[in-house]
C-alpha positions as CSV (number, residue, x, y, z in Angstrom):
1,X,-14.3,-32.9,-14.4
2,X,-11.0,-31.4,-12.8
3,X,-11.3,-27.6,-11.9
4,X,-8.6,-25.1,-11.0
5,X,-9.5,-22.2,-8.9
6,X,-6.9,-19.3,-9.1
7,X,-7.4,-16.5,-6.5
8,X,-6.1,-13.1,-5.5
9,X,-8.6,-11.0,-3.4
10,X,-7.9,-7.4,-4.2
11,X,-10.8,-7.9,-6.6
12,X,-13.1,-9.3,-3.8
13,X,-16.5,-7.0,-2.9
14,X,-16.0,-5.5,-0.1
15,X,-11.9,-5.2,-0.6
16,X,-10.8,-1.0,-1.2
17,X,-6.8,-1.3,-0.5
18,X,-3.9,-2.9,0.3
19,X,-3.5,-4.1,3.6
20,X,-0.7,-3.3,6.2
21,X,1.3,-5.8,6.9
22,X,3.7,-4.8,8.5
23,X,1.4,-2.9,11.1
24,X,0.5,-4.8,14.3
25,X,-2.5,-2.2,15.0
26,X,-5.7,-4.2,15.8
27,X,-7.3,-2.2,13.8
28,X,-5.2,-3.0,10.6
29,X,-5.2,-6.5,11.7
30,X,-9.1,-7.4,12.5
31,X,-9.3,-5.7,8.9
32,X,-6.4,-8.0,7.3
33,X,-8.5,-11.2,8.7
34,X,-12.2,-9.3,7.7
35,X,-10.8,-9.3,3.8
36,X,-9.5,-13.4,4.6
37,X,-13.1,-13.8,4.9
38,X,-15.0,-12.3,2.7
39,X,-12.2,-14.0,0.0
40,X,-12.8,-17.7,1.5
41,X,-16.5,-16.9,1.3
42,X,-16.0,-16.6,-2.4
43,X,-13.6,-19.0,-3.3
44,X,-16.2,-21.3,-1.1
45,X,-19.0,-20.7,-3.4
46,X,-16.9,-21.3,-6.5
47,X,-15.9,-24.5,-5.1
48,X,-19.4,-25.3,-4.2
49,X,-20.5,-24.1,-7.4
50,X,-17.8,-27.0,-9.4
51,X,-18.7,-29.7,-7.5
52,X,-22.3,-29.1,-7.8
53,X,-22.0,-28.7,-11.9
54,X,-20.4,-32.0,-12.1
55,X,-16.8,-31.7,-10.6
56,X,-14.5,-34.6,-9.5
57,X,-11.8,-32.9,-7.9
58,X,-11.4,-29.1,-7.2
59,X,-7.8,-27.7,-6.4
60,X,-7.3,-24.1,-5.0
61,X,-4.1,-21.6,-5.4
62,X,-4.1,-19.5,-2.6
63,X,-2.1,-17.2,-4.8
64,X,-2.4,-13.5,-3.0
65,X,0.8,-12.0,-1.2
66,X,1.8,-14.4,1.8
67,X,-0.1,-17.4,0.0
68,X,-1.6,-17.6,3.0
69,X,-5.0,-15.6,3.2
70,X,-7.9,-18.2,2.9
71,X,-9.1,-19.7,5.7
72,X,-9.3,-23.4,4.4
73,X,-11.2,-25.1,7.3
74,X,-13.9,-22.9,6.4
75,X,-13.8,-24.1,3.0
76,X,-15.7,-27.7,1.2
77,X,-14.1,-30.5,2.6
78,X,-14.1,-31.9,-0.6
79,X,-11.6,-29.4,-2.5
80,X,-7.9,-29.4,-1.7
81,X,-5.7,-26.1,-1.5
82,X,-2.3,-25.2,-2.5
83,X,-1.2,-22.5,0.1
84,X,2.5,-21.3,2.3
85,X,4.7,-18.7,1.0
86,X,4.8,-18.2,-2.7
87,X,7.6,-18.3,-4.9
88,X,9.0,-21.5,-2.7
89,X,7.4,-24.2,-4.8
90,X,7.5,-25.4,-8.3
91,X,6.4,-22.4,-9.8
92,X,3.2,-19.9,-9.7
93,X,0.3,-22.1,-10.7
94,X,1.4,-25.3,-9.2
95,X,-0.2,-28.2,-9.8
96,X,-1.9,-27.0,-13.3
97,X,-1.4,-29.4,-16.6
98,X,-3.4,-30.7,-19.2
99,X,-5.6,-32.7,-17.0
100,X,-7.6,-29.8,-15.8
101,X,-10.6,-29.1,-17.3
102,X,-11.6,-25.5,-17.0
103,X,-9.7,-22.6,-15.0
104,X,-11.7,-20.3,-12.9
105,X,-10.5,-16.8,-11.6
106,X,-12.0,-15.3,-8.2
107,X,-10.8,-12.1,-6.3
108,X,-9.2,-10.6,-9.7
109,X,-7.8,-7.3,-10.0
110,X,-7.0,-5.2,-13.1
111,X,-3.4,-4.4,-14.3
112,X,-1.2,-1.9,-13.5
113,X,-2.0,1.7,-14.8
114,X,-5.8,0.8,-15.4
115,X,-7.7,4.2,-14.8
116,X,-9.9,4.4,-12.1
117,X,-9.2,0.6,-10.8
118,X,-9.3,-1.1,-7.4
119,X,-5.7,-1.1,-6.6
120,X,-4.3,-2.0,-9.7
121,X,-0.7,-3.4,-10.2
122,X,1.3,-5.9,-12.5
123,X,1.5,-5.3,-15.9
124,X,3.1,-7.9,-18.4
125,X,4.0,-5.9,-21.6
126,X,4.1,-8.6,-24.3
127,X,6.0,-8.1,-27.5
128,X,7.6,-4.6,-26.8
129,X,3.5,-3.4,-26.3
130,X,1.6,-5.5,-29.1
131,X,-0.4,-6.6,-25.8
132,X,-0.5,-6.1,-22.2
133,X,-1.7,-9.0,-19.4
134,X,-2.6,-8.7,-16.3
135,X,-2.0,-11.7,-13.8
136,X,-5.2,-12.6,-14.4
137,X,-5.1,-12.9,-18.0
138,X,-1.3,-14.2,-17.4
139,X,-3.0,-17.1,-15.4
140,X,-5.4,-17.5,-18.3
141,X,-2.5,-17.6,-20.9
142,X,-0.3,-19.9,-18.8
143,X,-3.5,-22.6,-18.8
144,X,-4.1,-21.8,-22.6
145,X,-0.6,-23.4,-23.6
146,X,-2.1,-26.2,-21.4
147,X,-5.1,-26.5,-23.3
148,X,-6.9,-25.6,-20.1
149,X,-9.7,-22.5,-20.9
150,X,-10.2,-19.6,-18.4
151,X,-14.1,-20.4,-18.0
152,X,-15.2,-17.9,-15.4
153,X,-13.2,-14.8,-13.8
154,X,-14.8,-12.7,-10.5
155,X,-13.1,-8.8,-9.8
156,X,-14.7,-5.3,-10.3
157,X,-15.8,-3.9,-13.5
158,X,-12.2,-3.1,-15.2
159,X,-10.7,-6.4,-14.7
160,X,-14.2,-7.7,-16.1
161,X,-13.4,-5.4,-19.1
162,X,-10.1,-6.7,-19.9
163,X,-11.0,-10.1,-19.4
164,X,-13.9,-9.6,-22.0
165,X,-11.8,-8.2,-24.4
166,X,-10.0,-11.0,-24.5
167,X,-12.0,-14.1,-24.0
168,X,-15.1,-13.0,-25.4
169,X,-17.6,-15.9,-23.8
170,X,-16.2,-15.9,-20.3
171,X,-18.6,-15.9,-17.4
172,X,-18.0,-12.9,-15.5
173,X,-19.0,-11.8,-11.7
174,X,-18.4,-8.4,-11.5
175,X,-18.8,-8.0,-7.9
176,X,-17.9,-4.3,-7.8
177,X,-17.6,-1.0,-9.1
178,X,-13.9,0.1,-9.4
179,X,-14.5,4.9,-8.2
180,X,-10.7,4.8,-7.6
181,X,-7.4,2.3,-7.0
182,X,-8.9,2.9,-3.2
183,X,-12.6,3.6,-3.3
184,X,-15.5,1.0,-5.1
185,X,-19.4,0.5,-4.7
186,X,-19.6,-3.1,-4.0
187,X,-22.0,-5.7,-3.6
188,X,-23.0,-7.3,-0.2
189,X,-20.9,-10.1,0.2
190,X,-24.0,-12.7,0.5
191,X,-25.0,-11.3,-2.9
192,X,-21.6,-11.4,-4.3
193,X,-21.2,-15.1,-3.6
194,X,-24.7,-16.1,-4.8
195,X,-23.9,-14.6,-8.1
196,X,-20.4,-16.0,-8.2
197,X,-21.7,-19.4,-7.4
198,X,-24.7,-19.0,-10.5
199,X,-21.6,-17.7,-12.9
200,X,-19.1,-20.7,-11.9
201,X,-22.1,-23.4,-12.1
202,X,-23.0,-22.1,-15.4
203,X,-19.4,-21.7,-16.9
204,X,-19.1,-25.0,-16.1
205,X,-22.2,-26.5,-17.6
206,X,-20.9,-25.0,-21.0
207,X,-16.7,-25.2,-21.0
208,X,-17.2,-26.1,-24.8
209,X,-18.1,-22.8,-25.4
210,X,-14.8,-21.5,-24.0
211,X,-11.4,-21.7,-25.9
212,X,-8.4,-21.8,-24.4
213,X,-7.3,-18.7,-24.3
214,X,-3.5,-19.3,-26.1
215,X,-0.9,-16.3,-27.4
216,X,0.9,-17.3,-30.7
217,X,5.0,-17.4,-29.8
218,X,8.1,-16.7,-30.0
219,X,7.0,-14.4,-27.3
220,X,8.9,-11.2,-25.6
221,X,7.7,-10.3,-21.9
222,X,8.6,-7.7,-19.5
223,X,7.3,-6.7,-16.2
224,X,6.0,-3.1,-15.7
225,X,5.2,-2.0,-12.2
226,X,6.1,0.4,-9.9
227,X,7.5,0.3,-5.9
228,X,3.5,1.1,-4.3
229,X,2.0,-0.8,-7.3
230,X,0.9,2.4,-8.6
231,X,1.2,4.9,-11.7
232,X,3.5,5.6,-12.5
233,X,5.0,2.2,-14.2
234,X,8.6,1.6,-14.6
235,X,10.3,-1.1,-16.1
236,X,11.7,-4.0,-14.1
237,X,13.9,-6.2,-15.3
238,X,15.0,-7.2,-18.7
239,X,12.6,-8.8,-21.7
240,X,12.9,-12.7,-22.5
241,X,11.9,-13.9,-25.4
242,X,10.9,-17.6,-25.5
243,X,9.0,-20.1,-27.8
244,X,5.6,-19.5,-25.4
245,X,4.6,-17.0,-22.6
246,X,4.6,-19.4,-20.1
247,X,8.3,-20.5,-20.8
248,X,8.9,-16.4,-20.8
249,X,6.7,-16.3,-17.8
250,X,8.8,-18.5,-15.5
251,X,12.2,-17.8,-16.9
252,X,11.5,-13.8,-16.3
253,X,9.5,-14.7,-12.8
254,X,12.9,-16.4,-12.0
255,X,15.3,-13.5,-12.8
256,X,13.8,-11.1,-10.2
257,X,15.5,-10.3,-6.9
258,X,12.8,-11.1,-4.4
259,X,11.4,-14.2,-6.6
260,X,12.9,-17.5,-5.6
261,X,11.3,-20.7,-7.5
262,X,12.4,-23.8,-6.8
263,X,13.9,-23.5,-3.1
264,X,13.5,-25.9,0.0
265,X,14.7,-23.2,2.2
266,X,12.3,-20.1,1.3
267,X,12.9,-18.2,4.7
268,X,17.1,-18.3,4.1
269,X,18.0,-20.5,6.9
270,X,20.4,-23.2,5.7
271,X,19.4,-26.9,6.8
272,X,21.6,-29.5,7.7
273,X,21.7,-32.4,4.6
């Protein structure tokens, strides 16, 4: 069995808001490396968790803002992890194709405009507003065209909602309850993994009971977000309409300003051939 393990970690317990990084306050920093931690500690017991239902090989996406956040020598030596600065490889999810097995989502958070969510941002408005996705259930989407079902999703209770909605038998952690984008009730982080690890193990044990979760094409997508990845939402960018959302997905992704796919040189500097 070959597992995929998608992360962000605004949807970790114990995360409230976004971190500084452009602050060099020890403060800000210490609390920048407290929130690596508790997000490897997760990720850790969803790897654990794969390998102990049955897993062959594990792959992690470090997926979060620098693509750099989880401290991997902390992690099972027996997973590998895709991490650096995203946007400079292949494409978002790299590495994923048919010959996963099962997708599972730690750290998620809920999409832009969600009421009362932990920091909530990115909102995929599909088909001029027949649906809305957040990146988690864009990640789930992507591995649907693959075949590949999202088995098992961690984040607070909103993300949990949406994800619900739309893949009725997923396994879900919710490891925290969303007061306000900057204020939850979480659970202690010991707790939090134990139950992430029971969720992932069991998701596992059952992926037949899963579908992949797939959107019917031709499909429009837009991006709606806003500067602070708050309300209000603008619109960035304009629709593309392809044959499936993930062909929309990375032509779209592509198109914005700050995104560059498919570079060798993702910090500007021009190397000699």
């Amino acid at each position: 069995m070959k597992v995929y393990v998608q992360t962000d970690i605004e949807g970790v317990a114990g995360f409230c808001f976004f971190e500084n990084r452009r602050s060099r306050d020890y403060e800000v920093i210490n609390h920048r490396y407290r929130m690596y931690k508790l997000l490897t500690a997760e990720v850790n017991a969803a790897v654990k968790a794969a390998f102990d239902a049955g897993a062959d090989e594990v792959v992690v996406n470090d997926n979060h803002g620098s693509g750099y956040n989880i401290l991997f020598e902390e992690l099972d030596p027996r997973c590998r992890i895709i991490h650096g600065k995203n946007c400079s490889g292949p494409h978002w999810l790299p590495f994923l194709d048919n010959t996963f097995d099962a997708m599972v989502l730690i750290g998620m958070h809920a999409m832009g405009g969600t009421e009362c969510a932990i920091t909530p941002h990115s909102l995929w408005k599909v088909n001029n507003g027949e649906l809305y996705l957040s990146e988690c259930s864009m990640a789930a989407a992507i591995a649907g065209d693959l075949g590949v079902p999202a088995v098992m999703v961690s984040g607070d209770d909103k993300i949990a909602s949406e994800m619900r909605s739309k893949i009725p038998n997923i396994a879900i952690a919710e490891v925290k309850q969303a007061l306000s984008p900057y204020q939850a009730c979480s659970m202690i982080p010991a707790a939090a993994c134990e139950l992430i690890y029971e969720k992932v193990k069991a998701a596992l044990k059952n992926i037949s009971e899963v579908k992949p979760y797939k959107l019917n094409g031709p499909v429009t997508l837009t991006l709606l977000d806003s500067a602070d990845h708050c309300p209000p939402l603008e619109e960035l960018g304009e629709p593309v309409t392809c044959n499936t959302i993930t062909e929309a997905f990375f032509k779209f992704e592509r198109a914005m300003k700050w995104t560059s796919f498919d570079t060798l040189q993702p910090d500007g500097y021009s190397y000699p051939q």
